[in-house]
C-alpha positions in Angstrom: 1.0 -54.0 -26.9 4.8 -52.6 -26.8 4.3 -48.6 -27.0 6.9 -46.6 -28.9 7.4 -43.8 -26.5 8.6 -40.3 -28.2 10.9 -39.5 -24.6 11.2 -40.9 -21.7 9.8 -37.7 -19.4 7.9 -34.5 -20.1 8.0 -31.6 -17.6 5.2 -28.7 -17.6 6.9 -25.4 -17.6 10.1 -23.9 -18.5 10.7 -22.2 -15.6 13.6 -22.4 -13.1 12.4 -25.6 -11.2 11.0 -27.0 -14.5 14.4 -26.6 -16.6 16.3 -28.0 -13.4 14.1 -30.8 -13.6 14.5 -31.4 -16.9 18.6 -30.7 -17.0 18.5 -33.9 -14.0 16.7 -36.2 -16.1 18.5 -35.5 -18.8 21.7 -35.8 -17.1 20.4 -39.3 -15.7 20.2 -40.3 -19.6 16.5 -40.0 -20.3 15.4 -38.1 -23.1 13.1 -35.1 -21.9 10.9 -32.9 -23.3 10.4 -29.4 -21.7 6.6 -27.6 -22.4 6.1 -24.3 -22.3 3.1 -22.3 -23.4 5.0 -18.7 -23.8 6.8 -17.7 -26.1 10.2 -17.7 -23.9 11.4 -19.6 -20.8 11.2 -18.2 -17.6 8.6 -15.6 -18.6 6.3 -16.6 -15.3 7.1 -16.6 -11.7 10.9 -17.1 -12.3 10.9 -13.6 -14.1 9.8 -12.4 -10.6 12.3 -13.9 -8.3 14.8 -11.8 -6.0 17.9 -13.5 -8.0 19.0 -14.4 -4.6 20.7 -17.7 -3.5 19.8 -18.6 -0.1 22.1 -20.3 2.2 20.0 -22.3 3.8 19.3 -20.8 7.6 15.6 -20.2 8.0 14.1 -23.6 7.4 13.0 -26.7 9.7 15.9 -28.7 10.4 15.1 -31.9 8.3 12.7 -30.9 6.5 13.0 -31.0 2.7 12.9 -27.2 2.0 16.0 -26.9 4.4 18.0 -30.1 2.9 17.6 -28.9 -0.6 18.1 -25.6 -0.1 22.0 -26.0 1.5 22.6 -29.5 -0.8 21.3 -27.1 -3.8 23.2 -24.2 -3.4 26.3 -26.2 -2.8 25.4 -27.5 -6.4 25.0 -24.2 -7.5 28.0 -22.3 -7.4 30.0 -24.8 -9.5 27.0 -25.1 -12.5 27.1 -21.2 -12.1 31.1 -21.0 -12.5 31.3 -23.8 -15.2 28.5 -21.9 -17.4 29.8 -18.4 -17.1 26.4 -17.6 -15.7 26.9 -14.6 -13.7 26.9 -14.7 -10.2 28.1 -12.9 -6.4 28.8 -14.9 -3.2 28.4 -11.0 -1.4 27.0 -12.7 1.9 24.1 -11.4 4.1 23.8 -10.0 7.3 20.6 -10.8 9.5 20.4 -7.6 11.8 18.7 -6.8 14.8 17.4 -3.2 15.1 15.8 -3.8 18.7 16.8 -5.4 21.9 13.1 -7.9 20.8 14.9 -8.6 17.6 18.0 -9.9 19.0 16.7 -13.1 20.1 14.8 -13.6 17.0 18.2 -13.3 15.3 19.9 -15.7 17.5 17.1 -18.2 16.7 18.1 -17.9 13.2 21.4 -18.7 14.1 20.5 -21.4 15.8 18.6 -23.1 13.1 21.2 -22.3 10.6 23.5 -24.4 12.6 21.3 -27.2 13.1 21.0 -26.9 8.6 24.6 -27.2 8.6 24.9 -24.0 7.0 28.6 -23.2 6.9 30.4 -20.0 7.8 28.2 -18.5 10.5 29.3 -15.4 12.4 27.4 -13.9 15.5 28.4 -10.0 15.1 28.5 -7.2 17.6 27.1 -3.9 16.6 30.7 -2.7 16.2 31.5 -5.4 14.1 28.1 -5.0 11.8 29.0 -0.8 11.2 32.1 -2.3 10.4 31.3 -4.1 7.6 28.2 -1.9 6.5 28.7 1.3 7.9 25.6 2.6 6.6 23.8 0.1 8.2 21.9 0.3 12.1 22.0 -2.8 14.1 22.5 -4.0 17.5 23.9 -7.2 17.0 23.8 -9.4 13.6 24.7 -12.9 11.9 26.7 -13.1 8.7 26.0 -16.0 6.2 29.0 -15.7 4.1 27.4 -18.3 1.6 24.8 -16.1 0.5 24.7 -14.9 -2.9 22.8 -13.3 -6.2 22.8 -14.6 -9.9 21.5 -14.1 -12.9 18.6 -16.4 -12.6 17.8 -15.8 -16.9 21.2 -16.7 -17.7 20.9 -20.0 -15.4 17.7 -20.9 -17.0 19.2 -20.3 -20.2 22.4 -22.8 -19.2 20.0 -25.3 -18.2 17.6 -25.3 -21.5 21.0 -25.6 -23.5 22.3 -28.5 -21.2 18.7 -30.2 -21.7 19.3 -29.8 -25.7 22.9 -31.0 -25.7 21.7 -34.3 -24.2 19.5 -34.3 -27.4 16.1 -33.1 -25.4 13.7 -30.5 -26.4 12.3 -27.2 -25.1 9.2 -26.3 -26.6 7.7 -23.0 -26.5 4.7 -21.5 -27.1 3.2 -25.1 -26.6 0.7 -25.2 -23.7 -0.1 -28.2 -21.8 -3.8 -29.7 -22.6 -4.0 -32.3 -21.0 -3.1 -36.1 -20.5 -4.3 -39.6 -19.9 -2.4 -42.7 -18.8 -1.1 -45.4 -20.5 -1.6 -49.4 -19.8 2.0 -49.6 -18.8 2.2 -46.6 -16.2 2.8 -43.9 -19.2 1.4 -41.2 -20.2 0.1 -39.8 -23.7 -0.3 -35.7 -23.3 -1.6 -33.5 -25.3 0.4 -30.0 -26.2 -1.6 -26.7 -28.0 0.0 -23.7 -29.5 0.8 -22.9 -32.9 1.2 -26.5 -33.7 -0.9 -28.8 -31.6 0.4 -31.9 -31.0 0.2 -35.6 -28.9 3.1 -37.1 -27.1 3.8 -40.0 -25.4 6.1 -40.2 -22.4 6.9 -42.5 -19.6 6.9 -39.9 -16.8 5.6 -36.4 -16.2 6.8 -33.8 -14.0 4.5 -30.6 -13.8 6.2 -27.8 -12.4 3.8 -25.2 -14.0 3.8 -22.4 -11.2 0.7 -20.4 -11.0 -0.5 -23.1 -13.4 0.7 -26.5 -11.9 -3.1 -26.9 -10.1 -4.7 -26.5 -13.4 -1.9 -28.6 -15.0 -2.6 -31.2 -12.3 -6.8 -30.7 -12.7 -6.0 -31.5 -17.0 -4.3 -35.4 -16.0 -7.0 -37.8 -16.7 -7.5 -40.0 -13.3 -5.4 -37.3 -10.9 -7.1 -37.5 -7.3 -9.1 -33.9 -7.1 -8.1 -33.9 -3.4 -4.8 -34.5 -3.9 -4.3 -31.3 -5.5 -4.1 -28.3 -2.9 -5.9 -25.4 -3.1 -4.1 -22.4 -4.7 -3.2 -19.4 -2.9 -2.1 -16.1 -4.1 0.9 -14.2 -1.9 1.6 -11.1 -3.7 5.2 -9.6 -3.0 6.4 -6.3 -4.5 9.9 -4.4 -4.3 10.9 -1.0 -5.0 14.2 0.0 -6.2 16.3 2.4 -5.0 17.4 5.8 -7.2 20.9 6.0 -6.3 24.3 4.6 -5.2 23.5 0.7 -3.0 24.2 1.5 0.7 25.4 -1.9 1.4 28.4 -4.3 -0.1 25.7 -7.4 1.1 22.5 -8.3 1.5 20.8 -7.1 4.8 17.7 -8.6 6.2 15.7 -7.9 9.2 14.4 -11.2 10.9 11.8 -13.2 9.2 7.6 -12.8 9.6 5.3 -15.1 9.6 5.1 -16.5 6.3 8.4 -14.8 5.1 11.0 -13.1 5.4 10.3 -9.5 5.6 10.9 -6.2 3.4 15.3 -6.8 2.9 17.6 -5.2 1.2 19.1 -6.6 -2.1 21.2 -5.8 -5.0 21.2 -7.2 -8.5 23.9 -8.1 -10.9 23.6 -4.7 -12.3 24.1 -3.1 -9.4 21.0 -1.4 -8.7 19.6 -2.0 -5.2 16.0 -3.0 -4.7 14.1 -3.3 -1.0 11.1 -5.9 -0.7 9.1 -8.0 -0.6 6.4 -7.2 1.1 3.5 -9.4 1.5 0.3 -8.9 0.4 -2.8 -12.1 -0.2 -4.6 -11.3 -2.7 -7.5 -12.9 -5.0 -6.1 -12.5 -8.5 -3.4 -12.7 -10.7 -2.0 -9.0 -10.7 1.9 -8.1 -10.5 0.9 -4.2 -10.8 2.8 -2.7 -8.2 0.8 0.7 -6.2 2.9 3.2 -5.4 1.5 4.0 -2.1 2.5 0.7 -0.4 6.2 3.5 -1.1 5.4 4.9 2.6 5.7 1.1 4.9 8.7 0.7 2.9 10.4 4.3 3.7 9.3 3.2 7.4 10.3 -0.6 7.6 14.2 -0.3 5.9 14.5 3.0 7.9 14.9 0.6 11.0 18.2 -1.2 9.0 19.1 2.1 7.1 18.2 5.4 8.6 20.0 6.9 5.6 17.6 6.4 3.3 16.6 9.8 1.4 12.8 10.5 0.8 11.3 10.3 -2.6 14.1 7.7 -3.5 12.2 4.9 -4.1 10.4 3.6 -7.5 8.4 0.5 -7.9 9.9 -1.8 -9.7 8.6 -3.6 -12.5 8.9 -7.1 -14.0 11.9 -7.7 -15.5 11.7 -8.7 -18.9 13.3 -12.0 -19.5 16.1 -12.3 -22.8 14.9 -13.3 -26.0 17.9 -15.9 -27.0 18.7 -18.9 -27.5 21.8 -20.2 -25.2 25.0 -20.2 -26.8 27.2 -22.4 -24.4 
């Protein structure tokens, strides 16, 4: 039996990596369809991000996470500039506040190299205060590629690229499960408002927090296959008053990330974080007292900061309209 599929590809969640996703296939000619069970895109994880875009230094050299990252934000830039989306190539400096730091940063340096991350700069002290007068460092490395955007204003580009190419975005439609078809296809099941059945010929799930249970809901998908989730809660506060910095400024990474940084957003305000913090649930509260490691920890980049000039910062609420081109 021929089946009649209704698109060629689904893909769970309308986030940033699901509406990239879904603007590729849709640029490779398939017709897509893009599920999301809120009520806007981008109202999970990718409401949370720091809006920066990474240059590409930290990672293993070959490994995917560093090959995407420098391939993707070559990409970026130009979908940025041909949307009007706003963005900031601003840079970053890496600094090392202690003579144990500066070879940490030099490893940096090194791997960024070995990325092919373009633009690198080893920095003197002199040549750091220079640049950021504000800020304290022994030595540092500047990654001129290093930027900030307006992450809801790329995720709206992408769901009005994916509906130019005559795909779909549909909110408030929660994945409910799916079960393959004799040919290699797929029929899923989508809730909401108006339940409904689909058939597609792939599916991609790229539902965050949810992509385990997404994953659990596909009829015949290997349990063991699917890895055991782990919650790493992060948390920034925002600064209350004038940015002390024209770029980003980052100490050198910790195990597991990349340390309590200094940031900016398209607004202007400047925001310090994230920290890192495992925890067992689902919770993007933010406890003011965590205020004190964060007075301590940016004191070592900026010893300017003021007391009491720090408020946790919140989610950020993601826009309520429809892209306009």
């Amino acid at each position: 039996m021929t089946i009649a599929y209704d698109f060629d590809a689904a893909v769970i969640g309308a986030g940033a990596v699901g509406l990239a996703c879904g603007y590729a296939l849709s640029q490779s000619g398939k017709s897509v369809v893009v599920l999301e069970k809120e009520r806007f895109i981008g109202q999970g994880i990718s409401s949370r991000n720091s809006e920066v875009i990474h240059a590409g230094l930290y990672y293993p050299t070959g490994s995917l996470k560093a090959r995407l990252c420098v391939r993707g934000r070559r990409l970026l830039y130009p979908f940025l500039e041909a949307h009007g989306v706003g963005y900031e190539r601003c840079g970053k400096i890496v600094v090392a506040t202690s003579e144990a730091e500066i070879a940490r940063v030099e490893a940096v340096a090194k791997q960024a190299e070995l990325n092919d991350v373009e633009g690198l700069e080893m920095l003197t002290a002199a040549q750091v205060h220079a640049l950021e007068p504000e800020a304290h460092a022994l030595m540092g490395l500047l990654s001129p590629e290093t930027g900030i955007f307006d992450t809801h204003g790329y995720m709206l580009a992408l769901q009005g690229e994916i509906e130019a190419a005559g795909g779909a975005v549909a909110l408030d439609a929660p994945f409910e499960g799916a079960e393959p078809l004799p040919d290699g296809g797929f029929r899923i099941r989508a809730g909401g408002p108006e339940p409904t059945e689909l058939t597609v010929r792939q599916l991609v799930v790229s539902g965050g927090l949810g992509a385990q249970d997404a994953a659990a809901q596909i009829e015949g998908y290997p349990p063991g296959e699917i890895p055991k989730l782990h919650y790493g809660k992060g948390v920034y506060f925002a600064l209350n008053g004038k940015p002390p910095f024209k770029r980003l400024v980052y100490p050198p990474p910790i195990a597991g990330a990349l340390g309590v940084h200094y940031k900016r957003d398209m607004g202007g305000r400047a925001h310090f974080g994230p920290d890192l913090q495992f925890v067992d649930e689902i919770t993007y509260d933010v406890d003011p007292a965590r205020a004190a490691g964060f007075y301590d920890y940016v004191r070592h980049f900026w010893p300017g900061l003021p007391d009491g000039s720090l408020s946790p910062r919140l989610r950020r609420h993601p826009p309520q309209a429809a892209w306009t081109g």
